[in-house]
C-alpha positions as CSV (number, residue, x, y, z in Angstrom):
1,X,-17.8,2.5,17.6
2,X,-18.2,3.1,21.4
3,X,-15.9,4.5,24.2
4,X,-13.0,2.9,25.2
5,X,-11.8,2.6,29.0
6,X,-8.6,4.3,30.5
7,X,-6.8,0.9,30.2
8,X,-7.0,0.6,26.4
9,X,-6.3,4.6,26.0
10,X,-2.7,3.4,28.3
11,X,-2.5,0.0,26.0
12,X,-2.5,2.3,23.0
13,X,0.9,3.7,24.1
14,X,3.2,0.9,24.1
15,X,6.4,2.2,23.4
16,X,6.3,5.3,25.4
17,X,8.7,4.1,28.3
18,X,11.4,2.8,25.5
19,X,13.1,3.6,23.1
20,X,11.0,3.8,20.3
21,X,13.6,4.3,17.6
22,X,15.2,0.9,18.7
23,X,11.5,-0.9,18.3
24,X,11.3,0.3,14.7
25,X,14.9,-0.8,13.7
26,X,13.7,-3.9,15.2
27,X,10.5,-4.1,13.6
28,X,12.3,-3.4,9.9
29,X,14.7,-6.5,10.4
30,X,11.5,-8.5,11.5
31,X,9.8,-7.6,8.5
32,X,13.3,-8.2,6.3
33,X,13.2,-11.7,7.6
34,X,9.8,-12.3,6.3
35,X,9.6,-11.0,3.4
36,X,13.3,-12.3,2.3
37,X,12.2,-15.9,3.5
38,X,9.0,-16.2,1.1
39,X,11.2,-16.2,-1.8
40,X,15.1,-16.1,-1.2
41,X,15.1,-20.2,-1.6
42,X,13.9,-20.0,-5.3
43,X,16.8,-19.6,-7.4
44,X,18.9,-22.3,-4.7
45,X,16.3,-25.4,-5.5
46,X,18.7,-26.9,-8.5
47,X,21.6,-26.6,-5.2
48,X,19.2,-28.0,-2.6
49,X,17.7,-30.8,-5.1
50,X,20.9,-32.0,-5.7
51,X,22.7,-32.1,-2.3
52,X,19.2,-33.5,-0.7
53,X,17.4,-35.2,-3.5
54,X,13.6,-34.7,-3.6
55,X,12.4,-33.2,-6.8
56,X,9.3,-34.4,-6.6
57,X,8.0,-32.7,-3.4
58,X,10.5,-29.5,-3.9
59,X,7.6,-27.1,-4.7
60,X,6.5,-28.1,-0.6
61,X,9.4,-25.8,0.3
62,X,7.1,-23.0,-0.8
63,X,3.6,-24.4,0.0
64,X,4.8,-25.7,3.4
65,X,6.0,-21.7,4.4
66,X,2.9,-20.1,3.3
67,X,0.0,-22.5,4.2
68,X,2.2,-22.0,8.0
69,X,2.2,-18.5,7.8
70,X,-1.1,-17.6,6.2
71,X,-3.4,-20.2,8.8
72,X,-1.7,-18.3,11.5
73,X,-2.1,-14.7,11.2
74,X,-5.7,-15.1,12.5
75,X,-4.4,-17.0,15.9
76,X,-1.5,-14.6,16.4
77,X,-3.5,-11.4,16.1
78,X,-6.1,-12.6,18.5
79,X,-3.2,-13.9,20.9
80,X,-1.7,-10.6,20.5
81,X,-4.7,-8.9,21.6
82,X,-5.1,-11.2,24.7
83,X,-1.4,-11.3,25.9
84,X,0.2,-8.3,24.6
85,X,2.1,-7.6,21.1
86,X,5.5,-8.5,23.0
87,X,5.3,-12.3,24.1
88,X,4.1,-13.0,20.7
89,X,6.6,-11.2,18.7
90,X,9.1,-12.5,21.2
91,X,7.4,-16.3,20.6
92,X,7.6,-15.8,17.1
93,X,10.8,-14.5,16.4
94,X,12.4,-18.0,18.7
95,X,10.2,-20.0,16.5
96,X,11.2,-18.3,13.4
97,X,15.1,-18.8,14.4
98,X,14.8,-22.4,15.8
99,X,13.2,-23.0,12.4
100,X,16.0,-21.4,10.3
101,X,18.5,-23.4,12.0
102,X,16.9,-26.7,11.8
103,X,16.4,-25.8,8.2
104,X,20.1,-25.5,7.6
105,X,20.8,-28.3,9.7
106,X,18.4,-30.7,7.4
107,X,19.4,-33.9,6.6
108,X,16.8,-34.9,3.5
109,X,13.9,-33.1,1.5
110,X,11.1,-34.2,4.4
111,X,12.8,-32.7,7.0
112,X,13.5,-29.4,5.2
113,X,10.3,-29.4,4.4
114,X,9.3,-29.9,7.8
115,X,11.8,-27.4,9.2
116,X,10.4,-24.9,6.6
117,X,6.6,-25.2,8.3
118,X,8.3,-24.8,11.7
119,X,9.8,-21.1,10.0
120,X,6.4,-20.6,8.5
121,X,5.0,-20.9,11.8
122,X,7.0,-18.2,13.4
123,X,6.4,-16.2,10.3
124,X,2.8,-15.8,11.0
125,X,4.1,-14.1,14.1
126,X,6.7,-11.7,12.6
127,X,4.2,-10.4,9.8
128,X,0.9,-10.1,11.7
129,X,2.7,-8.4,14.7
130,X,5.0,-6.1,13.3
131,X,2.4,-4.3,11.1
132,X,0.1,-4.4,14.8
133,X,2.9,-2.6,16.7
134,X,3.4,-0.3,13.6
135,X,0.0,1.2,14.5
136,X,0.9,1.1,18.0
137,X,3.7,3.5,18.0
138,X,2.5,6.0,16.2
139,X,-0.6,8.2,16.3
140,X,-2.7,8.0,13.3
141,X,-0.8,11.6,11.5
142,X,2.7,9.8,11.8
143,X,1.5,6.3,10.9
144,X,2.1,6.8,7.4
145,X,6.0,7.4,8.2
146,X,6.4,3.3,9.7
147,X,4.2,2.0,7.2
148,X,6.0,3.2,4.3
149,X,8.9,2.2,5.8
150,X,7.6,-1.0,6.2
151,X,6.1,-1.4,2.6
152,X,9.7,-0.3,1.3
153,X,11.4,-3.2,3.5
154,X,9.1,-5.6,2.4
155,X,9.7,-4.7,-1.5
156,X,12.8,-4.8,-1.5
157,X,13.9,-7.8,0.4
158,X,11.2,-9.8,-1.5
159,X,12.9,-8.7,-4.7
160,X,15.9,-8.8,-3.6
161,X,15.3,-12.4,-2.0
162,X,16.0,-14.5,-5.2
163,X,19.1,-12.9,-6.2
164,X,20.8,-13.3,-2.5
165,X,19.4,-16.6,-2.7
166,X,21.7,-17.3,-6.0
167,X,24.4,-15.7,-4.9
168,X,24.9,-18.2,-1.0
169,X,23.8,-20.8,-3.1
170,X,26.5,-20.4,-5.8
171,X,29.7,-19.2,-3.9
172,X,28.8,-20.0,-0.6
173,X,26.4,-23.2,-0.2
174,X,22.8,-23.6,0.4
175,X,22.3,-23.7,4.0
176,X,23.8,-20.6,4.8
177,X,20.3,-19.1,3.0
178,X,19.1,-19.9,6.6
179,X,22.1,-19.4,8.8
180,X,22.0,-15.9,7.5
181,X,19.0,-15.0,9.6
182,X,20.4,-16.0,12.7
183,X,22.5,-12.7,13.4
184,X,19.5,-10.5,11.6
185,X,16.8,-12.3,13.8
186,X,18.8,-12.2,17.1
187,X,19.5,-8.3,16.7
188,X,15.8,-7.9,16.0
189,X,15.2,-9.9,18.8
190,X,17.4,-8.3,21.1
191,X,16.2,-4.8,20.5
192,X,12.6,-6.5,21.3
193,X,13.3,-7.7,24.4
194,X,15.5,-4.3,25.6
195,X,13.7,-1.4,24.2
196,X,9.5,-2.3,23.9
197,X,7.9,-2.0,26.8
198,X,4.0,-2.3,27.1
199,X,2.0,-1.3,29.8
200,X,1.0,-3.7,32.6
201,X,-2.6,-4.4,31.7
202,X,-5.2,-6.1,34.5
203,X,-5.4,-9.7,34.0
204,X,-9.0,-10.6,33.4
205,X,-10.8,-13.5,34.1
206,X,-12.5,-13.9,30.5
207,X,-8.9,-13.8,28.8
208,X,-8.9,-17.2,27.7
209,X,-7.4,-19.2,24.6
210,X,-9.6,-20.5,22.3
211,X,-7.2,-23.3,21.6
212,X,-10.5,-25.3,19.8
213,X,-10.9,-22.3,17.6
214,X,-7.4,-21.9,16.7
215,X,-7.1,-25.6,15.9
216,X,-10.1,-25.4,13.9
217,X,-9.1,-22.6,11.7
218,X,-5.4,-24.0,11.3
219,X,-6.6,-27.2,10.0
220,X,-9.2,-25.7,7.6
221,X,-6.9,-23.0,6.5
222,X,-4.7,-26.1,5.8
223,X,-6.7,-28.2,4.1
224,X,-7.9,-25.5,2.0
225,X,-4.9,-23.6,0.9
226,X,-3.1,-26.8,0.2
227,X,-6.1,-27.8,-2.1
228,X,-5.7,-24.5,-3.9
229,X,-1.6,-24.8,-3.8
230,X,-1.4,-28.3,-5.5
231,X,-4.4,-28.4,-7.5
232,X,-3.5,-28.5,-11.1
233,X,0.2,-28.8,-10.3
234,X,0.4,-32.4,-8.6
235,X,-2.9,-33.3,-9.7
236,X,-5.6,-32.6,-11.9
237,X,-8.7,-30.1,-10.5
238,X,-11.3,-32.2,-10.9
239,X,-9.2,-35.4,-9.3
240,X,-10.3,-37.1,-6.7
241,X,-7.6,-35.9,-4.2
242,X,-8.5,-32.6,-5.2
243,X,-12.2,-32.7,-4.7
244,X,-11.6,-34.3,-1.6
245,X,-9.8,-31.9,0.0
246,X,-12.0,-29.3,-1.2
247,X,-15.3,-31.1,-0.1
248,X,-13.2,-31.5,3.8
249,X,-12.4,-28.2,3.8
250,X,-15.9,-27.1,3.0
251,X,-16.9,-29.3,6.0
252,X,-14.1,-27.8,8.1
253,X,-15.3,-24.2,7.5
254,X,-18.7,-25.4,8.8
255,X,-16.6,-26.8,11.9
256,X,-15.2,-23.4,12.3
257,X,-18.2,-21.4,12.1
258,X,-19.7,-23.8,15.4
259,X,-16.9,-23.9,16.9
260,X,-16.2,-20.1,17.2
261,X,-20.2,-19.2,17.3
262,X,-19.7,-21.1,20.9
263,X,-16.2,-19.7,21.8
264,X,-16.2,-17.1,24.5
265,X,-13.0,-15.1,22.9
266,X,-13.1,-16.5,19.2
267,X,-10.2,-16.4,17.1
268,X,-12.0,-15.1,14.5
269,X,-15.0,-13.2,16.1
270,X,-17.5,-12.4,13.9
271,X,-17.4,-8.4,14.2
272,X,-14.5,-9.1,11.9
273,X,-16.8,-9.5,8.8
274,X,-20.0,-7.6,10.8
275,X,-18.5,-4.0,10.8
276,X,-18.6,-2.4,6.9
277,X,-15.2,-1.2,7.1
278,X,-13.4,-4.1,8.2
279,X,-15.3,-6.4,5.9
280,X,-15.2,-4.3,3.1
281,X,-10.9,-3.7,3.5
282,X,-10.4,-7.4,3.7
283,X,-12.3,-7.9,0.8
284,X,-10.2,-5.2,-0.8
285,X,-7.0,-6.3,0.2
286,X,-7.9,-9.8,-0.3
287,X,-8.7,-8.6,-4.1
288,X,-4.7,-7.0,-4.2
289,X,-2.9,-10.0,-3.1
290,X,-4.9,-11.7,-6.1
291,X,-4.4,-9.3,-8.7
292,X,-0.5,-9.0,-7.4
293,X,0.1,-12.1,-8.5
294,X,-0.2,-11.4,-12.2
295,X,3.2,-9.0,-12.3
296,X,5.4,-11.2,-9.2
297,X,4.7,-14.6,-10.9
298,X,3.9,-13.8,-14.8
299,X,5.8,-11.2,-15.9
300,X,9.6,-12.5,-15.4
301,X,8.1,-15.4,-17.8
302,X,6.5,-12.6,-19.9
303,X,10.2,-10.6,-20.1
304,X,12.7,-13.6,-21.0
305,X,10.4,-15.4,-23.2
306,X,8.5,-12.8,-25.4
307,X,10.9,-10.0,-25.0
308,X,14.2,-12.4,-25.1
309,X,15.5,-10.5,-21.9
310,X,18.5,-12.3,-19.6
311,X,16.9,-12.9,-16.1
312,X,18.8,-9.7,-14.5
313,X,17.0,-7.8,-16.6
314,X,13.6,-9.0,-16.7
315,X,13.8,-9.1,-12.3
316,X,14.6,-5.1,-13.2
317,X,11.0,-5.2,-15.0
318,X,9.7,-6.3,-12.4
319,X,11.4,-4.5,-9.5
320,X,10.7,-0.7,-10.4
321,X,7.4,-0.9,-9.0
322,X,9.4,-1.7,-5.3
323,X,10.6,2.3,-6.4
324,X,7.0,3.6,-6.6
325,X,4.8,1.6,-4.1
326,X,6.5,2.9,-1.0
327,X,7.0,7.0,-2.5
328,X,3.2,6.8,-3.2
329,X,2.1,5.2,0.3
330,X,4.3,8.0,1.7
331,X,2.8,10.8,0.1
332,X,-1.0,9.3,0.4
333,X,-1.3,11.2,3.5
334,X,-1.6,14.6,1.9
335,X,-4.4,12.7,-0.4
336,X,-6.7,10.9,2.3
337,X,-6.4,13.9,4.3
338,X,-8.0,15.6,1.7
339,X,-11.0,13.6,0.5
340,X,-10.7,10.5,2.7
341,X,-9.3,7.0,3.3
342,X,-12.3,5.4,1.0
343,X,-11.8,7.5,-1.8
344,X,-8.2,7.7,-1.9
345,X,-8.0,4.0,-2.0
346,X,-11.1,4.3,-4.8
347,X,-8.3,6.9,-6.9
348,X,-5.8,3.8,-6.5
349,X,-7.1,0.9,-6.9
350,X,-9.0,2.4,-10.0
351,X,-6.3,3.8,-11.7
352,X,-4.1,-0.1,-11.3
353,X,-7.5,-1.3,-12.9
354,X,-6.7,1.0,-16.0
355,X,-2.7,0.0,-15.9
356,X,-3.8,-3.4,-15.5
357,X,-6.1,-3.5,-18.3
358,X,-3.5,-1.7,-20.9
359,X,-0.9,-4.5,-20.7
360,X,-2.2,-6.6,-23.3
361,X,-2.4,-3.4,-25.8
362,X,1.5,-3.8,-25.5
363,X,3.4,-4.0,-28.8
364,X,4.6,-7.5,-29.9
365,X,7.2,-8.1,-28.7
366,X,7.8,-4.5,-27.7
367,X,10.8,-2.8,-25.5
368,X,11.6,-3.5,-22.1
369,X,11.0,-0.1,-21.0
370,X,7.1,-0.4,-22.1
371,X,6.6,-2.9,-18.9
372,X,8.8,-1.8,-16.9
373,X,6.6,2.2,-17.4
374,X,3.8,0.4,-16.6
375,X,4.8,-1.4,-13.7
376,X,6.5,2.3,-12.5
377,X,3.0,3.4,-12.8
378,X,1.6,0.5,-11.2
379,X,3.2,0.8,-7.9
380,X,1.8,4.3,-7.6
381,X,-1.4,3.0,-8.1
382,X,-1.2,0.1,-5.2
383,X,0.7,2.5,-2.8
384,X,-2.1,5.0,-3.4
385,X,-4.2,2.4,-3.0
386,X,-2.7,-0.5,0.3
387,X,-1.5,1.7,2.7
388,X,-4.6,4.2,3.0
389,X,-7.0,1.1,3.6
390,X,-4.7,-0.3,6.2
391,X,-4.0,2.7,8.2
392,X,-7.8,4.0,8.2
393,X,-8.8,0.2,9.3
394,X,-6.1,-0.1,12.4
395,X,-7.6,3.7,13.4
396,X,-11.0,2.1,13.8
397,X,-10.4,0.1,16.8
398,X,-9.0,0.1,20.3
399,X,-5.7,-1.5,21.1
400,X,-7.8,-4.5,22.3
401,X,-8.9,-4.9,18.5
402,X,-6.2,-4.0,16.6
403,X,-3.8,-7.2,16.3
404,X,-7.1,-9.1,15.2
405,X,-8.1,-6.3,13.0
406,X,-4.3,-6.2,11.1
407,X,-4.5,-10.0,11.5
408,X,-7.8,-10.6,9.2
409,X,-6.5,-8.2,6.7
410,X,-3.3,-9.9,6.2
411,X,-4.8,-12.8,6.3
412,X,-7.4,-11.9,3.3
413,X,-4.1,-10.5,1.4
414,X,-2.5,-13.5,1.8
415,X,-5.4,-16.0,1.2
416,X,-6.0,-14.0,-2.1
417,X,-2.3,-14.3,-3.4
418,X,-3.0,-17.7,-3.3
419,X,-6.6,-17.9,-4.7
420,X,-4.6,-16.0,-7.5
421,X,-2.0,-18.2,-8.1
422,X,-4.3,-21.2,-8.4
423,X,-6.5,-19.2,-10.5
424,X,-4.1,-17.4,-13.1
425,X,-2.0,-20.3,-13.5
426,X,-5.2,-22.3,-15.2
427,X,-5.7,-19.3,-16.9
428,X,-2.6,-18.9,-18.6
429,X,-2.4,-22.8,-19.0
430,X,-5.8,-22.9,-20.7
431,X,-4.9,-20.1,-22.9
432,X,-1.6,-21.9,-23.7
433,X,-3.2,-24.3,-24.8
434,X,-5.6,-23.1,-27.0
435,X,-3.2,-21.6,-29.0
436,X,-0.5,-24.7,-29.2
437,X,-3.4,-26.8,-29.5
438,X,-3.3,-28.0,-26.2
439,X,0.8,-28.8,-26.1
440,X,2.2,-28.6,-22.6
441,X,1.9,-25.9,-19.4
442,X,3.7,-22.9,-19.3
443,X,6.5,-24.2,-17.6
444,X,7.0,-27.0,-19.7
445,X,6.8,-24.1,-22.6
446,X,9.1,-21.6,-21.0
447,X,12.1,-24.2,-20.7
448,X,11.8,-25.3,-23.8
449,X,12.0,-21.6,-25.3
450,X,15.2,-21.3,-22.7
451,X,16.7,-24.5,-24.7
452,X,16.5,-22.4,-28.0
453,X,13.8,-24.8,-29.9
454,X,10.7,-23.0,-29.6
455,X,9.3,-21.4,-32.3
456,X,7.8,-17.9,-32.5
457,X,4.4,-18.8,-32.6
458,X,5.3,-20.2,-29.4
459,X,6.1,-16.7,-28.0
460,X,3.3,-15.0,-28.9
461,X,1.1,-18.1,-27.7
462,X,2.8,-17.1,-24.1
463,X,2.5,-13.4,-24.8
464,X,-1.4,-14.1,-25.1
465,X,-1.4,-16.2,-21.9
466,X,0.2,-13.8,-19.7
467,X,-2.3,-11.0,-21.3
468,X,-4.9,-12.9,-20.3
469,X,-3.7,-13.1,-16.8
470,X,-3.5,-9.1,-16.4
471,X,-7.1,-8.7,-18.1
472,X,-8.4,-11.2,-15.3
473,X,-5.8,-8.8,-13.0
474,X,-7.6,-5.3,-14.1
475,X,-10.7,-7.6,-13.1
476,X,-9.8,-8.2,-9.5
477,X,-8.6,-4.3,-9.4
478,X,-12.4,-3.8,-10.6
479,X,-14.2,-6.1,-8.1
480,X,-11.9,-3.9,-5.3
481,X,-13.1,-0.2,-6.4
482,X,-16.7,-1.8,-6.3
483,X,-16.5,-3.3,-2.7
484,X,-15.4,-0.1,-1.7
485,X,-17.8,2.0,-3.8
486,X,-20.8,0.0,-2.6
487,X,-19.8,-1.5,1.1
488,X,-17.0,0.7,2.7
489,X,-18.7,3.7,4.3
490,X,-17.7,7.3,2.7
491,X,-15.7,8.0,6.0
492,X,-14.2,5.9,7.8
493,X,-15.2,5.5,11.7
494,X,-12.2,6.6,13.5
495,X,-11.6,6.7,16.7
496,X,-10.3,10.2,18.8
497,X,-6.9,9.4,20.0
């Protein structure tokens, strides 16, 4: 991996002068804010819709936040790793706020939507950063401490985010879903500016923006995404907006590629997908966020239509695996100090594959606490499985490297999540169909089940569709233990601290 000078060994230290304690408080409530904010306006949009009007669009208040955040990870880690982790934070956190305000401060659907890519914007910043600055503080034997921390944060405000959402929504009002993170974000902020101090580093005169690169990669990542978000939902996949914005972004990406082949400081420079380990852990992780997708979006359908639960109880299906995840990523330490980072992710990701693939050998229509064991079980797995691969990539690089390192791998995750929720939704759709004989989507299905005239060959058609979805899960989980069977090396290259 090479040497690194005496400035990057002082970079690597950027807490030492304050109070590091304060930073990780601070770091939590970051990650709170973005991980509450991807979800907490879902069970408000009957509220919103009919203060604001707009049902059309509505489904932009979700697309519009994560195109924002997911095109932006790559340009915040590589800014991070020019500038310093604190401007950026500092950047994102304002952004994040003015956002949140403007958002409760909208007048009509198009300008929350607009004010929600303004949050989404800082977001980028607040997730990308925070995980960076994780690996910062800490020497690789104590990292696993902050990123479990982290990881349990990040659980449970995203599963907690719907039901807080209800709650403003129904005994306080709507905007105060955003209002709320002005006092969370301001502490966070606060401590920020107070207690992290990085070393001065020596300005360079190479340390320039590739602003063509970022606005390359932002508009691609745009076009994209948002050809993957709405494709099948507000028009057909084979439409001509749809292949359209496919065929641009497939031009776009060859934009990208000459654009940051000429770039002096790319945003995404190509040692990013050069190096085995770093190509084969975003591949990895960019396999989790698409096999993740099968429990987060499918099963709450799965639990109140096939299993007749009230929607309490099937978010507490879902939720047990925010109990496991963080437990197992805490105690993967004693395992990857054992046999390694590669094959303790291997012992994960291949025991989720097996969990995975023993969801459609459920009972019809079975007990709640069948899904809810597996999903127990399932969170072991990932935790075994996430954290490993993320703290043995950040321990391969310098400080100089690291925000663009964490940034790609977040930015895989994310891209994945969506590539999964794109692809799983057909999936389930097709098999929907199939079996009704090609009446309705599953949406259309589920609320007709919630209006008490569905039959019960309606359930078991959805029972079959969301099987489907975890066999083409146990899949992804697959494709992950190969990549890192066949293209991560046995031991990681770390560097001596």
């Amino acid at each position: 991996m090479g040497s690194t000078s005496s400035a990057e060994r002082e970079a690597a230290r950027p807490a030492a002068a304050g109070r590091r304690g304060a930073v990780v408080a601070a770091l939590m409530l970051s990650m709170a804010l973005a991980a509450l904010d991807a979800t907490i306006v879902s069970t408000a949009v009957p509220q919103i819709v009919g203060d604001l009007g707009g049902f059309s669009v509505f489904s932009w208040l979700f697309s519009g936040y994560l195109l924002a955040v997911t095109v932006t990870l790559p340009v915040y880690g590589k800014l991070s790793d020019t500038f310093g982790r604190k401007p950026v934070l500092i950047a994102g956190s304002v952004l994040f706020l003015l956002g949140s305000l403007l958002c409760a401060l909208a007048w009509n659907m198009g300008a929350l939507i607009a004010f929600r890519v303004v949050q989404g914007l800082g977001g980028g910043a607040l997730q990308g950063t925070v995980q960076t600055l994780a690996a910062d503080l800490y020497p690789l034997k104590d990292r696993p401490k902050i990123q479990s921390k982290l990881s349990t944060v990040w659980a449970v405000s995203a599963v907690a985010g719907p039901g807080l959402g209800g709650v403003l929504a129904a005994y306080a009002d709507w905007r105060w879903i955003f209002l709320i993170n002005l006092p969370i974000g301001a502490l966070a902020l606060w401590l920020i500016v107070r207690h992290l101090h990085e070393p001065e580093r020596e300005a360079t005169a190479h340390a320039r923006v590739d602003w063509a690169g970022a606005l390359a990669v932002f508009v691609c990542g745009g076009v994209l995404l948002t050809a993957l978000v709405q494709g099948g939902v507000a028009w057909p996949w084979l439409s001509a907006p749809s292949l359209a914005l496919f065929g641009a972004g497939l031009a776009l990406v060859a934009v990208v590629v000459l654009v940051e082949r000429r770039a002096a400081e790319p945003i995404i420079p190509g040692w990013v997908w050069r190096r085995r380990t770093i190509a084969a852990v975003n591949l990895a992780l960019g396999a989790l966020g698409l096999l993740m997708v099968a429990p987060s979006v499918f099963l709450p359908t799965y639990a109140q239509s096939v299993l007749g639960l009230a929607p309490v109880a099937a978010g507490f299906v879902l939720s047990v695996w925010t109990l496991s995840w963080p437990v197992s990523a805490a105690l993967s330490q004693h395992v990857y100090r054992r046999i390694g980072f590669r094959n303790t992710a291997m012992l994960g990701i291949g025991t989720a594959s097996l969990i995975l693939f023993a969801f459609p050998f459920l009972p019809h229509p079975g007990q709640a606490w069948q899904p809810a064991l597996l999903m127990l079980l399932l969170g072991a797995a990932l935790g075994l499985f996430q954290l490993p691969l993320i703290v043995g990539v950040q321990s391969t690089v310098g400080w100089a490297e690291r925000g663009t390192t964490t940034a790609s791998v977040l930015f895989c995750r994310q891209t994945g999540q969506t590539i999964g929720a794109a692809l799983f939704g057909a999936v389930a759709n097709g098999v929907l169909a199939a079996r009704l004989g090609g009446a309705g989507d599953l949406d259309s299905v589920t609320r007709a089940l919630d209006s008490g005239s569905a039959p019960e060959a309606t359930r078991r058609a959805i029972a079959d569709a969301v099987h489907a979805v975890y066999l083409g899960a146990a899949c992804a989980a697959a494709l992950a233990f190969l990549v890192l069977l066949f293209l991560a090396p046995r031991k990681f290259p770390v560097l001596k601290e």
